[in-house]
C-alpha positions in Angstrom: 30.7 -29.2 -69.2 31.3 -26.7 -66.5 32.1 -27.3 -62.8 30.8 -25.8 -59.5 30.6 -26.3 -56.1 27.6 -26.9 -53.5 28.6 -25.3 -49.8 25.6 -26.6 -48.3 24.1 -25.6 -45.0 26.2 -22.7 -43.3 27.0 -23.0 -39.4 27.6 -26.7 -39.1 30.9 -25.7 -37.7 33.0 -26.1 -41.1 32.2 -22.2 -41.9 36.5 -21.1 -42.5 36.9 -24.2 -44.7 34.1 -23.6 -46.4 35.2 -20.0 -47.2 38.4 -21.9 -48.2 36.8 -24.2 -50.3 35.0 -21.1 -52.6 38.1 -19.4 -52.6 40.3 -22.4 -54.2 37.1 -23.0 -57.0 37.6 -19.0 -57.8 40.8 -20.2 -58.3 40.8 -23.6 -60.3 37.9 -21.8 -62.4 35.0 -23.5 -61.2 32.0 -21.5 -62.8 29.7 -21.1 -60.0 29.3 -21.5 -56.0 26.0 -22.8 -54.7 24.9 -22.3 -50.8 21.7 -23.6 -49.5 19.1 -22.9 -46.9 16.6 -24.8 -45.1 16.3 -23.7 -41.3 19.3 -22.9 -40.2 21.6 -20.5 -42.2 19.7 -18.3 -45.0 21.5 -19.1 -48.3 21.6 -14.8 -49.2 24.1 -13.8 -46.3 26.0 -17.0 -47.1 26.5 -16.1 -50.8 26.8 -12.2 -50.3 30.0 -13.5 -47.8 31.5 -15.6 -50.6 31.1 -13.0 -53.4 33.0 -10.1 -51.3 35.8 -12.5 -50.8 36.2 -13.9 -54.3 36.8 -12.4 -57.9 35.2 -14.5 -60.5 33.7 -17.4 -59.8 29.8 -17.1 -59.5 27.6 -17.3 -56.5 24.0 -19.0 -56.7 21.4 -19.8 -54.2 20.8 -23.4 -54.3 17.9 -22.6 -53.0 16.2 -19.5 -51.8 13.0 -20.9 -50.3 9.4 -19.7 -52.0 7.8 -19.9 -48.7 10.2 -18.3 -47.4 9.9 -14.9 -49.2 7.6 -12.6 -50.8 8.6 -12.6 -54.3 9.3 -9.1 -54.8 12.0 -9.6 -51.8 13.4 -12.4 -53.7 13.6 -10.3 -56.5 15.1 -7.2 -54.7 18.1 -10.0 -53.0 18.9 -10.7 -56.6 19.1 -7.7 -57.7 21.1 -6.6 -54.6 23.5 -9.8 -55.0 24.2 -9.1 -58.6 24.9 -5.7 -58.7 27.3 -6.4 -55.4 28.6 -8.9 -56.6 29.5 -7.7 -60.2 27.2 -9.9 -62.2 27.8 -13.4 -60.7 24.9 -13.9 -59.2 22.3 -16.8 -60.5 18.8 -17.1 -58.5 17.9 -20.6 -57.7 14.4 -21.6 -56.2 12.7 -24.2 -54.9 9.0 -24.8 -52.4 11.2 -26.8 -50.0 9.1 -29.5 -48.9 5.4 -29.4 -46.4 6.8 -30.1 -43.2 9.5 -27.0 -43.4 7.0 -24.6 -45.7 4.2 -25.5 -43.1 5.9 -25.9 -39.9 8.7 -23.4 -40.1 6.8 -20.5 -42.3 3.5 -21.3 -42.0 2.7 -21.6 -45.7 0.5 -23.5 -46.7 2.1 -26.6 -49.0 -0.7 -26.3 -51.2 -0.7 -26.0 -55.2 2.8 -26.0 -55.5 3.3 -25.9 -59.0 0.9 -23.0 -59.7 2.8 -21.5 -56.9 6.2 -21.3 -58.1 5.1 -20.3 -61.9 3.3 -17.2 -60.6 6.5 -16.5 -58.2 8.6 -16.9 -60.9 6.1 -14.8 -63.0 6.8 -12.0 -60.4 10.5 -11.9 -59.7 10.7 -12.2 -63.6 8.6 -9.0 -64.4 10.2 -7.0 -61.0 13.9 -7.6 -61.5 12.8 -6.3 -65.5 12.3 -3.0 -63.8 8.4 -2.9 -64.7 6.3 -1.0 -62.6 4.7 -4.3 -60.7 1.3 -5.3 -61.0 0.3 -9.3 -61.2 -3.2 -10.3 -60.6 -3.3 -14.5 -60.4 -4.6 -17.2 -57.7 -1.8 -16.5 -54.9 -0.5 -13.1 -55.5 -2.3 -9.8 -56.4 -0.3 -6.7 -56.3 -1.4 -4.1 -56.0 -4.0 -5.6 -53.0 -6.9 -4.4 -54.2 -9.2 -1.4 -52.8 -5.8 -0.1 -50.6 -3.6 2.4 -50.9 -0.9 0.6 -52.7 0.2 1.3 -56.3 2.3 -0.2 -59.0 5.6 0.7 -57.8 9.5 -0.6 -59.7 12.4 -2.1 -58.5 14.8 1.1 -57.5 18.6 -1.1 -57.5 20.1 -1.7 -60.9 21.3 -4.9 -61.0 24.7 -5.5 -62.8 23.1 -7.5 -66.1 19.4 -6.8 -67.3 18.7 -10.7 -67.5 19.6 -12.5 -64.1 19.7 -16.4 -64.8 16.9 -18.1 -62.6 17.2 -21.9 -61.6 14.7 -24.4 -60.2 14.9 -27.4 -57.9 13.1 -29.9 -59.6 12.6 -33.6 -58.8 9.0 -35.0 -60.1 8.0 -35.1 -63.4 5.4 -32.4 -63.4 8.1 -29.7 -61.3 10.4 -30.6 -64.1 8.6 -29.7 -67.0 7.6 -26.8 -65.6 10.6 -26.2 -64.8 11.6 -26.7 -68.8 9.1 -24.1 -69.5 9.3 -21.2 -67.3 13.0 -21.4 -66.2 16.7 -20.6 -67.6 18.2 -24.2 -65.3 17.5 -26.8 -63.6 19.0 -28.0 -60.1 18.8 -31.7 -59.4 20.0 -33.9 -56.7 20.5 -37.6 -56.3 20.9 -38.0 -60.0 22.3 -41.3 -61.7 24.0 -40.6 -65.4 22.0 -43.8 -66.2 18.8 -43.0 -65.5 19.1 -38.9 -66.2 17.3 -39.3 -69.2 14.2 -40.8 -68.0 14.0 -39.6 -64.8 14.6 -35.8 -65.5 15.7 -34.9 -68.9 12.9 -36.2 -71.2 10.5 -33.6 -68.6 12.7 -30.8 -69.0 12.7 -31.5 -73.1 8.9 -31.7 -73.0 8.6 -28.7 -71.0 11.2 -26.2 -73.1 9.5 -27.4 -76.1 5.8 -26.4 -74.7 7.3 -23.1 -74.7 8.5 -23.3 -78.3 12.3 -24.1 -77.3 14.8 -26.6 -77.1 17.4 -27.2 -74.3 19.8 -25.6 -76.2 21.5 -22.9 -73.5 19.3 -24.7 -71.2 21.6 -25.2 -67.7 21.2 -28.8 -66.2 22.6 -28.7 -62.8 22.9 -32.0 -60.6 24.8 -32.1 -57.6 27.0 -34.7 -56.7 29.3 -35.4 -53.6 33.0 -36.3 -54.4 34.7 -38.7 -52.5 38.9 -39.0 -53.5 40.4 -42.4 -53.0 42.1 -45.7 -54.0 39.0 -47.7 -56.5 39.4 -50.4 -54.3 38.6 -48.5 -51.6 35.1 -47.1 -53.3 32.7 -49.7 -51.1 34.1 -47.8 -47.7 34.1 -44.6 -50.0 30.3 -45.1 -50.4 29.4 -46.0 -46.9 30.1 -42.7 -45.4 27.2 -41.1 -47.2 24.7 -43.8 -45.9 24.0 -41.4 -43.2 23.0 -38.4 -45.9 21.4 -40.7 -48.3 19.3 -42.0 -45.5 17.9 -38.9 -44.4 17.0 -37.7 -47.8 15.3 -41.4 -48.9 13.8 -42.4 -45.7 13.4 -38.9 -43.7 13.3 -36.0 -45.7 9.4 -35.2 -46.3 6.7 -37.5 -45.0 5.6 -40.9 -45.5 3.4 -39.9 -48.7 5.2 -36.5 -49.5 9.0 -37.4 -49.8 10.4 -36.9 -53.4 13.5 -38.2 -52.8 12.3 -41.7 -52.2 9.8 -41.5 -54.7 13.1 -40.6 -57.8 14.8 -43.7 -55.8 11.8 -45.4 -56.9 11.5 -44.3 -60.0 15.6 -45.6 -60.4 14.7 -49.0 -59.8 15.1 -49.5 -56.2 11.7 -49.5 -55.4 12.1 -52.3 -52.3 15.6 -50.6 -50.7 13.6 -47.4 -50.9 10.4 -48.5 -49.1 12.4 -50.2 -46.3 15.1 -47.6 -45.9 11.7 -44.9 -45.5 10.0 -47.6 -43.0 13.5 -48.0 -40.8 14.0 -44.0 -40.6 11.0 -43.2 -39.5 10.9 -46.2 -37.0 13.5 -44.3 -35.3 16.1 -46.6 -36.9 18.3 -44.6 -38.5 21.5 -46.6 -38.9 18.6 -49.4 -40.2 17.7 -47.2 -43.0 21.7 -46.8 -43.7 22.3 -50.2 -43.7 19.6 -50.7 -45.8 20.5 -48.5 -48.8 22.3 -50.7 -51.7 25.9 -49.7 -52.7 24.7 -49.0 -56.0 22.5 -46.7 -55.1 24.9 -44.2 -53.6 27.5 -45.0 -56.1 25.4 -44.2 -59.0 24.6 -40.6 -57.4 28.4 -40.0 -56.1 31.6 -39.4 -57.7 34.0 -42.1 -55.8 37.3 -43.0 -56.1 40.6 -42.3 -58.5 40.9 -39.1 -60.7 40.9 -41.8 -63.8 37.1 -43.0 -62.1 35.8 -39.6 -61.5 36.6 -39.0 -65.3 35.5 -41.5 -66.4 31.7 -41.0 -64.5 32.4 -37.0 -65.5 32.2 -38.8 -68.9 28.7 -40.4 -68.5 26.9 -37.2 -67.1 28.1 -35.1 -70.3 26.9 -37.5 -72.9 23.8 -37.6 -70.4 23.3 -33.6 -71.0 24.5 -32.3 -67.8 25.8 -29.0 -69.0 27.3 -27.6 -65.5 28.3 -30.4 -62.8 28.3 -29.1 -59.0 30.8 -31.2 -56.4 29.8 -31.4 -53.1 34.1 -32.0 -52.2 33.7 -34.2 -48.9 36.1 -35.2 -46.4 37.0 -34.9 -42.6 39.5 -32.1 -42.8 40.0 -29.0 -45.2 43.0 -30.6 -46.8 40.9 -33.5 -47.6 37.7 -31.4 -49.5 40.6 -29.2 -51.2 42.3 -32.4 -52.4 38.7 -33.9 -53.7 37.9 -30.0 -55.0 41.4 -30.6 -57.1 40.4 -34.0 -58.3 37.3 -32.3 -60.0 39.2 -30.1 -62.1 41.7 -33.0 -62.8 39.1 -35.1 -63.9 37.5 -33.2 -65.9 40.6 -32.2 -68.0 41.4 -36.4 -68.3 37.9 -36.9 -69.6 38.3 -34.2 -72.1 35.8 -31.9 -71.1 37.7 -29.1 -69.7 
């Protein structure tokens, strides 16, 4: 199992530590740095910054945003990224959810399955170097009865096959995902309930195209908290406020998947009230309201010896690269947690 690291959202005013933080996992041999986008900081400039200031460590966009480009502009970035980068770029995409797609770039959240396969479809067939012409329900190119033509991707990128990830969450994203995809990013995932939650979808989908999930990438997210184990209840409380907004705030009532894999993890109760409090306008209600479990089963808390020890579980899961979100209130502390990672993962013998 390999590691990386998740930077997050750029410009929340940790931008130098961050930059730190990639730097030490180029160091430590962390296989790959993730940045994300939502709207705020675009996840390409973010990653493009990292890769000019590192040597080998990989830089991925966890996610660039469908809605958010056409896809032969996602396919040109990649391209761009890669060959700057030296081959260590890894193309990660996701529909975001309704109210950003809708509110922030006035796309229309409809259909978004047969959405991302025909996006993939694209970037696919324009980072090949094919003259590009695609003809489905959301995208023809050339427009028809205009002056355009079937034109090719002029950059070279640095490999012919760039790797290209999905967010996935529900079951139906996630066998798509198995199918049409080289990875799959997940977040809020539990060791325990990885199997029937994500990986029996991603299974069902790699064998409807004929494979298996051999050299298939399963990429969860996790944030890392170092401390004393009896210290892992005050460990966990400091994500209530994260946890929260995903569970209770992140989507709408009916269209939030985040509650809806709390759900499907057994908290079915915890997740309906923390989603009631949040968008009461209760916020530190929906926090208080999340069970300790819940974060702890979708954190990495505590000793080196505990981290391993979980590190454990989510290999014999099938997690094939693990991605630490290192937290903590000063860059010492995420460099320390960062440290821990690569510690742990040598003590559970998967280094």
């Amino acid at each position: 199992m390999q590691l990386g690291i998740n930077l997050g959202y750029w410009g929340a005013g940790m931008d130098a530590d961050n930059l730190a933080v990639a730097k030490e996992a180029d160091r430590l041999g962390y296989s790959v740095c993730w940045a994300a986008e939502a709207y705020g900081s675009d996840a390409a400039t973010v990653l493009t910054w990292v890769a000019a200031q590192t040597e080998r460590i990989d830089v991925g966009s966890a996610i660039f945003q469908i809605p958010a480009r056409q896809p032969a502009m996602t396919a040109m970035t990649a391209a761009t990224l890669d060959s700057l980068s030296g081959g260590r770029f890894r193309l990660g995409l996701g529909v975001s959810g309704p109210q950003v797609s809708e509110g922030w770039y006035g796309v229309k959240f409809d259909k978004p399955l047969a959405r991302t396969r025909e996006y993939v479809e694209i970037v696919r067939k324009a980072m090949s170097r094919e003259r590009l012409s695609y003809e489905g329900q959301h995208w023809t190119l050339p427009l028809p009865g205009g002056p355009g033509k079937p034109i090719k991707l002029t950059v070279h990128p640095e490999r012919e096959y760039i790797p290209l990830y999905i967010a996935a969450i529900g079951p139906k994203n996630l066998e798509q995902t198995g199918e049409i995809a080289d990875g799959a990013l997940l977040i809020f995932p539990s060791a325990e309930h990885l199997e029937e939650t994500a990986i029996r979808y991603l299974r069902a989908g790699r064998e409807k195209a004929g494979k298996t999930l051999e050299g298939f990438d399963i990429v969860p997210t996790l944030p890392l908290a170092l401390g004393e184990d009896k210290d892992v209840t005050a460990l966990a409380d400091t994500f209530r406020p994260y946890t929260a907004l995903y569970v209770g705030g992140m989507g709408s009532r009916k269209q939030n998947f985040y509650n809806q894999l709390a759900q499907r993890m057994g908290f079915e109760a915890a997740a309906a009230e923390i989603q009631d409090k949040y968008l009461a306008g209760d916020k530190n209600g929906a926090a208080a309201a999340i069970p300790h479990d819940l974060i702890d089963k979708t954190t990495l808390l505590g000793s080196v010896d505990r981290i391993a020890d979980r590190m454990k579980e989510y290999a014999a899961a099938g997690v094939t690269t693990l991605t630490l979100a290192p937290a903590g209130f000063t860059l010492e502390e995420r460099l320390a947690a960062l440290r821990a990672g690569t510690e742990a993962l040598t003590r559970a013998g998967l280094a």
